[in-house]
N, C-alpha and C positions, 0 to 999 in steps of 0.2 A: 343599663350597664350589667345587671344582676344577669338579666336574659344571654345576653353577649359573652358574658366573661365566667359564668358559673355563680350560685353562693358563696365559695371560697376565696376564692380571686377577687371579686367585687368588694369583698370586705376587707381583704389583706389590704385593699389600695390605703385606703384611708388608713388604716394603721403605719403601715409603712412613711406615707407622709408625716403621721404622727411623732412619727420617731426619727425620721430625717430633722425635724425642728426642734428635738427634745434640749440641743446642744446651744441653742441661741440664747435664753434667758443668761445661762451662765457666761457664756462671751459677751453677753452685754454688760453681766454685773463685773467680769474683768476688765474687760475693756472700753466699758463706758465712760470714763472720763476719758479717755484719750479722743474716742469718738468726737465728745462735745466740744472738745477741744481745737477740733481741724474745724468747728462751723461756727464761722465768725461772728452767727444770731445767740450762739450759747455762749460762748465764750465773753460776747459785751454783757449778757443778761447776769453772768457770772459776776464780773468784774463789779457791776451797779448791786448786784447782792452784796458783796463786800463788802460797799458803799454805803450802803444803807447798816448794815451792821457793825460797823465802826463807829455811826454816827447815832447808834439805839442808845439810849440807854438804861442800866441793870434800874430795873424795879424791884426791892423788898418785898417781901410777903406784908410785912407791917404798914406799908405805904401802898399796898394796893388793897388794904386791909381800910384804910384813912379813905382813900379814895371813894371806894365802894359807900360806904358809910357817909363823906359831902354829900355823896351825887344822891344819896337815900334822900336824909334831912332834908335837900331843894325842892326834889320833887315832892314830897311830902308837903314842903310850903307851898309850890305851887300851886298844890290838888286845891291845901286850904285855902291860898286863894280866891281858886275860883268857885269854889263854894260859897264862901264869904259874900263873891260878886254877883254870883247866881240867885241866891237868897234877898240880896238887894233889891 
């Protein structure tokens, strides 16, 4: 290409393309939900995220605070355990 078209030329290409796509991200970040919206695979994927987010529920800081802390304690009994059974 360089041979063919010059240093100049050869190099503009790729720039040029660069900048014919400069415009895309942004019509996607506008018009990306509309997009997802005409494809029936985003649109159900959509609807079952709803789905699933109506039916989460809010966890406290304090109760995942509780949580962390059971799940410590058991595994901690179990390690003793199987120490206990390994000494055996």
């Amino acid at each position: 290409m360089y041979n063919d078209l010059g240093n100049q030329w050869a190099s503009s290409i790729p720039a040029f393309l660069a900048v014919a796509c400069l415009p895309f991200p942004f019509l996607f970040w506008i018009y990306g939900g509309r997009i997802r919206a005409t494809c029936e695979f985003a649109a159900e994927a959509a609807k079952i995220l709803e789905r699933i987010k109506a039916q989460s529920v809010q966890v406290t800081e304090e109760q995942a605070m509780e949580e962390a802390e059971t799940a410590e304690k058991e595994r901690r009994q179990s390690k003793a355990s199987r120490q206990s059974m390994q000494q055996s």
